[in-house]
VEXROTOR-258550 format. One record per residue (C-alpha): residue in three letters; z, y, x. Coordinates in Angstrom, 1 decimal. Each point is the difference from the previous one (the first is absolute). Example, Ala and Ser with C-alpha at 12.3 -4.5 7.8 and 13.67 -1.06 7.14 Angstrom:
+---------+--------+--------+--------+
! residuo !     pz !     py !     px !
+---------+--------+--------+--------+
!     ALA !    7.8 !   -4.5 !   12.3 !
!     SER !   -0.7 !    3.4 !    1.4 !
+---------+--------+--------+--------+
***
This chain:
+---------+--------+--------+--------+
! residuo !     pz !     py !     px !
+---------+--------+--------+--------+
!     UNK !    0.0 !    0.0 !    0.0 !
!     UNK !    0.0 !    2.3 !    3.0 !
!     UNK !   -2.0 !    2.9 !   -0.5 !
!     UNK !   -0.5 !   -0.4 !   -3.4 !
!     UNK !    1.2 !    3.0 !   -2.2 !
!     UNK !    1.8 !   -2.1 !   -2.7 !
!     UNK !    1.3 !   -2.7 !    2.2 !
!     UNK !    3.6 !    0.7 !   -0.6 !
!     UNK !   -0.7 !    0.5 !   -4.1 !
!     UNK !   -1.4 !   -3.4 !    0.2 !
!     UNK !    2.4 !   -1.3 !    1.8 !
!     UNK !    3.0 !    1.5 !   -2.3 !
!     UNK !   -1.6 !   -1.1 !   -3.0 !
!     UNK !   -0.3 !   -4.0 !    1.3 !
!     UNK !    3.6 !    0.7 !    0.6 !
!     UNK !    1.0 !    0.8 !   -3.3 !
!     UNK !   -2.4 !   -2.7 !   -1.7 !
!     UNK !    1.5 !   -2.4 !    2.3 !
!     UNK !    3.6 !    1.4 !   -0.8 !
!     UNK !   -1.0 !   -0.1 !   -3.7 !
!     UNK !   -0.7 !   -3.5 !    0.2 !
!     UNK !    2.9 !   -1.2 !    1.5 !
!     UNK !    2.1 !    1.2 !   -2.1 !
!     UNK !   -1.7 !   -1.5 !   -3.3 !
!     UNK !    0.7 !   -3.3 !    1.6 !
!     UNK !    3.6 !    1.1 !    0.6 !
!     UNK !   -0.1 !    1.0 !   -3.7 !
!     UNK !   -1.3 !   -3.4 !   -1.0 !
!     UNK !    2.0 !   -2.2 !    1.4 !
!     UNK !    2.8 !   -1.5 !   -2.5 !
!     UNK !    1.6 !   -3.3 !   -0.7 !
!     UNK !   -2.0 !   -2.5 !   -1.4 !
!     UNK !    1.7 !   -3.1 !   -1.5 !
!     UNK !   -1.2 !   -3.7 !    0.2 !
!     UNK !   -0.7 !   -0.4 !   -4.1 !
!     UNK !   -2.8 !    2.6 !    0.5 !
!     UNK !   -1.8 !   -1.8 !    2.9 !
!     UNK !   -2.8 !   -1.2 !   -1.1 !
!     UNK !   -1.6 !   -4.1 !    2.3 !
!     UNK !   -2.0 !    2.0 !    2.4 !
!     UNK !    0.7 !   -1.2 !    3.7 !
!     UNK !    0.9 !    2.6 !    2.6 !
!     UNK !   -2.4 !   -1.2 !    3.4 !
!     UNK !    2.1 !   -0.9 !    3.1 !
!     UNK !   -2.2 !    3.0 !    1.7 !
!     UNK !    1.6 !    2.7 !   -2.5 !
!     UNK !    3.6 !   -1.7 !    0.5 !
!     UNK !   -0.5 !    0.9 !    4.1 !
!     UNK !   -1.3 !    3.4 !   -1.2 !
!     UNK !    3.2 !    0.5 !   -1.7 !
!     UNK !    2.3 !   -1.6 !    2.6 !
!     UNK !   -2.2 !    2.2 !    2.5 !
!     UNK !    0.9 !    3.0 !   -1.7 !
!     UNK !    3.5 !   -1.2 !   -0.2 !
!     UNK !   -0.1 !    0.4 !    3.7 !
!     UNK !   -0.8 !    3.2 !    0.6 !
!     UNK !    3.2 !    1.6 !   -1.4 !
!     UNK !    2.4 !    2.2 !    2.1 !
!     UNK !    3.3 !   -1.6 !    1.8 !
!     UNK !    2.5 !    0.8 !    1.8 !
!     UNK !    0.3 !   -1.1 !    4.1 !
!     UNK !   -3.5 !   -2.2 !   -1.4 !
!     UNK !    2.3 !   -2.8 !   -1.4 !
!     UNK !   -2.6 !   -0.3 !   -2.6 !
!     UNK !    2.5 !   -2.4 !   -1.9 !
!     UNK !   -2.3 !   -1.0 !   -3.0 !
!     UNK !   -1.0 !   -3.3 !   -0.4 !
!     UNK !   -1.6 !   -1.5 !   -2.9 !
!     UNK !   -0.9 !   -3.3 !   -1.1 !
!     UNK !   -3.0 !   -0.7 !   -2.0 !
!     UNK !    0.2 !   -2.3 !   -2.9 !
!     UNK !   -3.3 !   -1.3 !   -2.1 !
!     UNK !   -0.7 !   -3.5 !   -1.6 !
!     UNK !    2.7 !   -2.3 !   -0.5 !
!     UNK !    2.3 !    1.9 !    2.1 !
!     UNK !    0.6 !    2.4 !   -2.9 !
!     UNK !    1.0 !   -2.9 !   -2.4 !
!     UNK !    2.5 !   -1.4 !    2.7 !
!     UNK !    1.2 !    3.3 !    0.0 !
!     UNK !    0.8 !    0.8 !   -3.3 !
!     UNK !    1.1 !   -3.3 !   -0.3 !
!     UNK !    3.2 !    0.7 !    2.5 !
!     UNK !    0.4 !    3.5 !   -1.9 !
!     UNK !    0.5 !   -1.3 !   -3.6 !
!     UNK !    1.9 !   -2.9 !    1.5 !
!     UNK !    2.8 !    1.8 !    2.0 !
!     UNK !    0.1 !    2.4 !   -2.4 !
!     UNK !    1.4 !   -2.6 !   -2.0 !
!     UNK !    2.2 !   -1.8 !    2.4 !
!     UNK !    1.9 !    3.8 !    0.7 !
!     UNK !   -0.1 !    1.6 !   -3.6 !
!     UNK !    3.1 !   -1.3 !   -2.0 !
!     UNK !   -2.0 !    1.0 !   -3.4 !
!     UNK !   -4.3 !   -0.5 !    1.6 !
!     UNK !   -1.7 !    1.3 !   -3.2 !
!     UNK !   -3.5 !   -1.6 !   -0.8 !
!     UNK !   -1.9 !    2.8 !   -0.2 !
!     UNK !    0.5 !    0.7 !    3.6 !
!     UNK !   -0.3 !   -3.5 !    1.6 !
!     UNK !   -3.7 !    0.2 !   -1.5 !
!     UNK !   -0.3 !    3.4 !    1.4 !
!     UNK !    0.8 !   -1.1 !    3.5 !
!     UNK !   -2.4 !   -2.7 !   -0.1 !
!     UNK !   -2.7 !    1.2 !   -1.2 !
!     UNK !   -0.2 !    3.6 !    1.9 !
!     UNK !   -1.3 !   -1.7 !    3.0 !
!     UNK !   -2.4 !   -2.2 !   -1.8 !
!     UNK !   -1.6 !    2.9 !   -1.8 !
!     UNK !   -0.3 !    2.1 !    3.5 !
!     UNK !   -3.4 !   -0.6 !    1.5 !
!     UNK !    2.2 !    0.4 !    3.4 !
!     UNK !    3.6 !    0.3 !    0.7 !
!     UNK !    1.4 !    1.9 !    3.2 !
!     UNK !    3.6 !   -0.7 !    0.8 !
!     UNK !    1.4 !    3.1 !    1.8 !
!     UNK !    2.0 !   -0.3 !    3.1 !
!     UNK !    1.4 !    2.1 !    2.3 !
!     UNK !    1.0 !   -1.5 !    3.4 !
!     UNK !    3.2 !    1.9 !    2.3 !
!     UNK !    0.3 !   -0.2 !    3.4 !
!     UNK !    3.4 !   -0.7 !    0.8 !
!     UNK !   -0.1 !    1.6 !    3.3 !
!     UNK !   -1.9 !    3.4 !   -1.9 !
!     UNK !    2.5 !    2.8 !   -0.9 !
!     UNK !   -1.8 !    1.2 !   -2.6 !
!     UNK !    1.7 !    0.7 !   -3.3 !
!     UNK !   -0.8 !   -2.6 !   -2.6 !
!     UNK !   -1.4 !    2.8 !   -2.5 !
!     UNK !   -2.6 !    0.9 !    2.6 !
!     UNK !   -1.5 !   -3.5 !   -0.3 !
!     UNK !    0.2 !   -0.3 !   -3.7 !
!     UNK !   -1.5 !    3.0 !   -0.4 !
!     UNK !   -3.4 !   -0.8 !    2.7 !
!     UNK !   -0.2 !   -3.1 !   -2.1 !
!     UNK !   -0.2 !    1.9 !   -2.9 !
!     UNK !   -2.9 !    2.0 !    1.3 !
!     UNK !   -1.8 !   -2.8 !    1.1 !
!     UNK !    0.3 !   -1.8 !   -3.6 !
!     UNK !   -1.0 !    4.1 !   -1.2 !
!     UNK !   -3.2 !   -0.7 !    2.0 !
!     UNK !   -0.9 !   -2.8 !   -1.2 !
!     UNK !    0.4 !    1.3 !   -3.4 !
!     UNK !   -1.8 !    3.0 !    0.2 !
!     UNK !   -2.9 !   -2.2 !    1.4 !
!     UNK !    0.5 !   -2.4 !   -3.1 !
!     UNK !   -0.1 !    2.8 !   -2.7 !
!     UNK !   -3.3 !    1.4 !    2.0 !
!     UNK !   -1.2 !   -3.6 !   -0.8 !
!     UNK !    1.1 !   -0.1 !   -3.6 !
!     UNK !    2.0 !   -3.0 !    1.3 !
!     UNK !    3.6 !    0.3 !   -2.1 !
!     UNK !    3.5 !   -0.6 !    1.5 !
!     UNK !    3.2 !   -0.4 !   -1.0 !
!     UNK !    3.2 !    0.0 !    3.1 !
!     UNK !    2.9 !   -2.1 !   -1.3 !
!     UNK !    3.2 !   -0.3 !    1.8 !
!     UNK !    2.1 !   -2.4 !   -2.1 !
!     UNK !    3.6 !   -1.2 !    1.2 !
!     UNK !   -1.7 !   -3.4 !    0.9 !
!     UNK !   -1.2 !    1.4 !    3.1 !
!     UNK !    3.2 !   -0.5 !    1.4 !
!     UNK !   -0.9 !   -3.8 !   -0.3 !
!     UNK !   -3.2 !    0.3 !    2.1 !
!     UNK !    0.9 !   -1.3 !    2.6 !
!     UNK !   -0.1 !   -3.7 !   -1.8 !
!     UNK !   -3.4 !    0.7 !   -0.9 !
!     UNK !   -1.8 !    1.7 !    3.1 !
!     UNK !    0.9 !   -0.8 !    3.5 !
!     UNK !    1.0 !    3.3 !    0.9 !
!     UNK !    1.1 !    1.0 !    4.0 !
!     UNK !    3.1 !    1.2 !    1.0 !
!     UNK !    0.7 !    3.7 !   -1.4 !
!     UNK !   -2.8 !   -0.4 !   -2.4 !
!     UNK !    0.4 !    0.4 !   -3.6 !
!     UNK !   -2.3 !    0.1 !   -3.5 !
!     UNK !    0.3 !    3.3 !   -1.8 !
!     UNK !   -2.0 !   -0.9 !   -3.0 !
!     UNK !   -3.7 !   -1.0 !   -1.1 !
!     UNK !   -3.2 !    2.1 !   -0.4 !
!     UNK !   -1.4 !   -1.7 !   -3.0 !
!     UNK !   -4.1 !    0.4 !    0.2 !
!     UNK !   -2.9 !   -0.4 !   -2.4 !
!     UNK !   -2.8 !    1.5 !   -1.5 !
!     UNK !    0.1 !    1.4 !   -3.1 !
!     UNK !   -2.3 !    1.5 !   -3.1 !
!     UNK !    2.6 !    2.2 !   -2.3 !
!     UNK !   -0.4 !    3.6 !    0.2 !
!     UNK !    3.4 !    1.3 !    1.4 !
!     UNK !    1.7 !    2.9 !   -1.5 !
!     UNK !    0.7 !    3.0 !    2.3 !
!     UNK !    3.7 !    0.3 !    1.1 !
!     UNK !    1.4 !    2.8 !   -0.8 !
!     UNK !    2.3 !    1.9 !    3.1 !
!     UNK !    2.0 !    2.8 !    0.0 !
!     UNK !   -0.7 !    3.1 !    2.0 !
!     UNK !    0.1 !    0.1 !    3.2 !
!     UNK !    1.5 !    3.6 !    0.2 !
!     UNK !    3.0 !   -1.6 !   -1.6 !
!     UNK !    0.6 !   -1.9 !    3.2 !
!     UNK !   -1.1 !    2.2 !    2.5 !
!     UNK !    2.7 !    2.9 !    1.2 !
!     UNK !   -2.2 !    2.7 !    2.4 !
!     UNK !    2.3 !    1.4 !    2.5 !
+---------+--------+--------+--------+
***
C-alpha cells in the first residue's frame, strides 16, 4: 500500500470489518444442549481444528495446563453409562429423570470433549491462573464451533470428582466437565445481556 493515497483508509476499514466480524462470532456463541443436536457427525479434521484452537490460548509461565480427551463412537455410550451409574451408587434419592439424562447426553453428542487441566506440582502458579487458561482454551474452541454452526453445551456435574475411575488421569490432573458437541438445525433465539455500561466503572 506504500505510495498509494488511500492506503491507510483501506487498511482501517479491513480493520474494522475484520473487528466487526469477530465480534458477531463472540455474539453468537451460546450453549447448546444435546436434545437439539441433530445425527450429523463432526470430521476428526474439525475436532483438531478445535483442539488447535484450543491451543492457542494465553497462559501463564507457558504451563498450557489444558488437556482434553476426545470422545466419539462407543466411547460416548461407556461414558454415559458410568455417569447415570454413579450417580446412582452416590445419590441417597437418584431420581429417574436424571439417570436417563446422564446417559443419553453423551450419546446424543456427535463428539464429547472431557476437559482437564493438568498442575505441575513443582509450578507456583495459583490454581485460578490454570482454571482460568483452561477456560480460554475451551472459549476458543467454542468461538470456532459457533463460527461453524456446530452447538455446545460445558457441563461440570459433581460426578467429575469420580473421574478418575473412568479416565486414566496423571498425577495433578483433573476433569473439569464436558464440552457436549453436535450439529444442529433450530433457529436459536438471541440472548439477551445487560449493558455493558452497568459493569464498567471509568476512572
Amino acid at each position: 500500500m506504500k505510495g498509494f493515497p488511500y492506503g491507510r483508509l483501506f487498511l482501517c476499514r479491513i480493520f474494522v470489518k475484520n473487528t466487526s466480524m469477530l465480534l458477531d462470532i463472540i455474539k453468537k456463541r451460546r450453549s447448546i444442549f444435546p436434545v437439539q443436536y441433530n445425527d450429523k457427525p463432526i470430521s476428526r479434521e474439525t475436532l483438531e481444528t478445535l483442539l488447535e484452537a484450543a491451543n492457542w490460548a494465553p497462559n501463564h509461565k507457558k504451563t498450557e495446563p489444558w488437556r482434553f480427551k476426545v470422545l466419539t463412537g462407543n466411547s460416548k455410550k461407556d461414558l454415559g453409562a458410568f455417569l447415570s451409574k454413579k450417580y446412582q451408587e452416590v445419590d441417597p434419592n437418584p431420581k429417574q429423570m436424571k439417570i436417563m439424562k446422564l446417559q443419553a447426553n453423551p450419546e446424543k453428542s456427535a463428539a464429547v470433549i472431557a476437559i482437564c487441566m493438568q498442575r505441575d506440582p513443582k509450578e507456583s502458579l495459583p490454581e485460578w491462573e490454570e482454571l482460568a487458561a483452561t477456560a480460554m482454551a475451551v472459549q476458543n474452541m467454542w468461538l470456532c464451533c459457533a463460527e461453524m454452526n456446530i452447538g455446545c453445551y460445558w457441563s461440570s456435574p459433581g460426578l467429575i470428582k469420580y473421574m478418575d475411575e473412568f479416565f486414566d488421569l496423571n498425577e495433578g490432573e483433573r476433569c473439569l466437565g464436558f464440552l457436549y458437541m453436535g450439529y444442529y438445525d433450530e433457529l436459536i433465539e438471541t440472548p439477551v445481556k445487560g449493558s455493558i455500561q452497568e459493569k464498567v466503572e471509568w476512572l
